[in-house]
N, C-alpha and C positions, 0 to 999 in steps of 0.2 A: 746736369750738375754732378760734379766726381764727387764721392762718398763722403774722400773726406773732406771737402768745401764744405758740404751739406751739415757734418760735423762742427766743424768751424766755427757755422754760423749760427746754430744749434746752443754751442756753448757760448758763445758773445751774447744771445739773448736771456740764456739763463741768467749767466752773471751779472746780465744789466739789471733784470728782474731784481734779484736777490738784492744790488744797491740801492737799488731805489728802493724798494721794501723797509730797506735797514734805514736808510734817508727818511721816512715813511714815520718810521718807529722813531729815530732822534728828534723828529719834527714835535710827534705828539708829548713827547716827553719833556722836550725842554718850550713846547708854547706856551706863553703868558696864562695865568689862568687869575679869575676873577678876585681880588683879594675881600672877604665878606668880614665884618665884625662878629663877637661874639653875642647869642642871644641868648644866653643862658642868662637864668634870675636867683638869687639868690638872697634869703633874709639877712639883714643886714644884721651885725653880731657886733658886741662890742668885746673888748680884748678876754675878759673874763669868763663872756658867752664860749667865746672860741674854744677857750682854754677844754672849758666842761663840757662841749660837746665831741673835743678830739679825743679819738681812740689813741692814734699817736702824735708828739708834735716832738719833729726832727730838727736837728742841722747835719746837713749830707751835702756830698757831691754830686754830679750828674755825671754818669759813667756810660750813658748808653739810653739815644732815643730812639725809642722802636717807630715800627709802620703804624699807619694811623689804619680803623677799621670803624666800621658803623654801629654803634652803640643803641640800646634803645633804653632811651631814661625816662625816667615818671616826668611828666608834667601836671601843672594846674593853668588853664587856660584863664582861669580867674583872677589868677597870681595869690591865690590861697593855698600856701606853703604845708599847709598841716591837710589838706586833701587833693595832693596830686593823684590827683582819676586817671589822667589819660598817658601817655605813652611818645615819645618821639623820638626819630631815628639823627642821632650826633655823632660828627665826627671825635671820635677819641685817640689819642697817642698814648700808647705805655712808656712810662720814665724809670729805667732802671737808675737807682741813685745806690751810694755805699753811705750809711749811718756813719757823721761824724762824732755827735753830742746825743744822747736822747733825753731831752725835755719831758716826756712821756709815753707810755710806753714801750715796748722794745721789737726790733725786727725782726726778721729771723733772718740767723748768722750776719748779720749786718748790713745787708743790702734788703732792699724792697723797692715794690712798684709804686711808684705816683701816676694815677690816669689824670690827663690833662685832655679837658675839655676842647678840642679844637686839632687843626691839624691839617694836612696836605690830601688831599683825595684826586680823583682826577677830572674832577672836574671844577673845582674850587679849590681856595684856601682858605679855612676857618680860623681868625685869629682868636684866643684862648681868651678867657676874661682873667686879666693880671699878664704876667709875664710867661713867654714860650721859653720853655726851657732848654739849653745847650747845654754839649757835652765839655764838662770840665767846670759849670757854674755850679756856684756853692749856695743855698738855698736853706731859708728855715722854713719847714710848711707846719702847716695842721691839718691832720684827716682823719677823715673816717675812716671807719671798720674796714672798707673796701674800697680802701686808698685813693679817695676823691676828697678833694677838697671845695673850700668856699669861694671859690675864683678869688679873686686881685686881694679881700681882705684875709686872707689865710696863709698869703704867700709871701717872703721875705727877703730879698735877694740879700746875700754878705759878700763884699769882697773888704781888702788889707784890713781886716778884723773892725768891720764897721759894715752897721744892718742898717738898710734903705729901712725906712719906717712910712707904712698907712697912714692916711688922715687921721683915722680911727687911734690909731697910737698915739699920735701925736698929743690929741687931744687928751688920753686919758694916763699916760705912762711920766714919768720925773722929767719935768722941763730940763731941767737944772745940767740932764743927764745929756740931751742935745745939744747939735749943732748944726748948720746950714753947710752942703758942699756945692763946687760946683758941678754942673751934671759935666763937665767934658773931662772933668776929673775921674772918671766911673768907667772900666773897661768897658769895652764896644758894645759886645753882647747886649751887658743892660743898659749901655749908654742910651743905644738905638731903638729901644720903647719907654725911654723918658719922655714926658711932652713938655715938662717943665724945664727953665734955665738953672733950678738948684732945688736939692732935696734936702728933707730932715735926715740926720742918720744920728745910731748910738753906740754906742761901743759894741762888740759884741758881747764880750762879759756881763755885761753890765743889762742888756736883755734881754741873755739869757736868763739871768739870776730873778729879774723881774716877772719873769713869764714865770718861774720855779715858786714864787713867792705868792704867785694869786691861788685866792679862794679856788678849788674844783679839785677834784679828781679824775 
């Protein structure tokens, strides 16, 4: 065989390698992977609980969602909240959001992280308890010290100046001050983790100013 035949064919299998390699790679990365619910647990808090146990409670944008990585957070295999003994490995996202309003507390220079419970790994997909948050949604939360919140009751989505409202608010916040929409009315984003045909929503002025109004510090 002349040398450079030998070449030729030398380099036709390398470069076959290396596509299919990279074939290989787009394969694993765009296959299906298992979509799992969230199993986090959380006490159940009513709007004034919320309030007094946030360190900060924001309205912000979402500017930026990071990679997800494996967290190890206290558990209570008991489901006794006040002696989480044991330990377990979760997937977490960091949410860089920019501070619109601060309800309480303050950020520093106006941006901070919201870690959300759940996330894309590679072998699963953990959906978040409450809403997965995109870039460019507008969000009122309540967290902790170390920007974790209470899954689904802590979290608020806002869009055209009107906040989806929790059972839990609904129950205890100014009837007078709601109203029913339709959920197709409701940009995509949150449209597409609505289960229901129509939600409560409230101005947003209106609460905020009630959130500013409860008992806590």
């Amino acid at each position: 065989m002349r040398k450079s035949t030998y070449m030729l064919l030398v380099g036709c299998i390398f470069a076959a390698v290396i596509v299919a390699g990279k074939a290989f790679g787009n394969h694993l990365a765009k296959r299906e992977r298992p979509i799992l619910e969230s199993t986090a647990l959380y006490p159940a808090l009513t709007m004034q609980e919320l309030k007094e146990k946030a360190h900060s409670i924001l309205y912000a944008r979402v500017e930026n969602v990071g990679d997800t990585y494996m967290y190890e957070a206290a558990a209570s295999l008991t489901e006794d909240f006040e002696e989480a003994a044991d330990t377990v490995g979760y997937p977490v996202t960091p949410i860089t959001l920019k501070a619109i309003q601060v309800l309480k507390g303050a950020p520093e220079e106006g941006y901070f992280t919201y870690f959300e419970m759940g996330g894309i790994t590679s072998d699963y997909i953990r959906k978040p308890d409450g809403y997965a948050m995109e870039e460019g949604m507008e969000v009122i939360l309540f967290l902790n010290e170390e920007g974790f919140g209470w899954g689904a009751q802590s979290i608020f989505p806002v869009f055209d100046g009107q906040v989806i409202l929790t059972d839990r608010a609904v129950e205890e916040l100014s009837a007078e001050r709601m109203w029913d929409i339709e959920t197709d009315s409701i940009n995509a984003g949150v449209r597409s983790q609505l289960r229901s045909k129509s939600v409560k929503v409230m101005a947003l002025k209106d609460f905020c100013r009630l959130v500013e109004d409860m008992p806590g510090e």
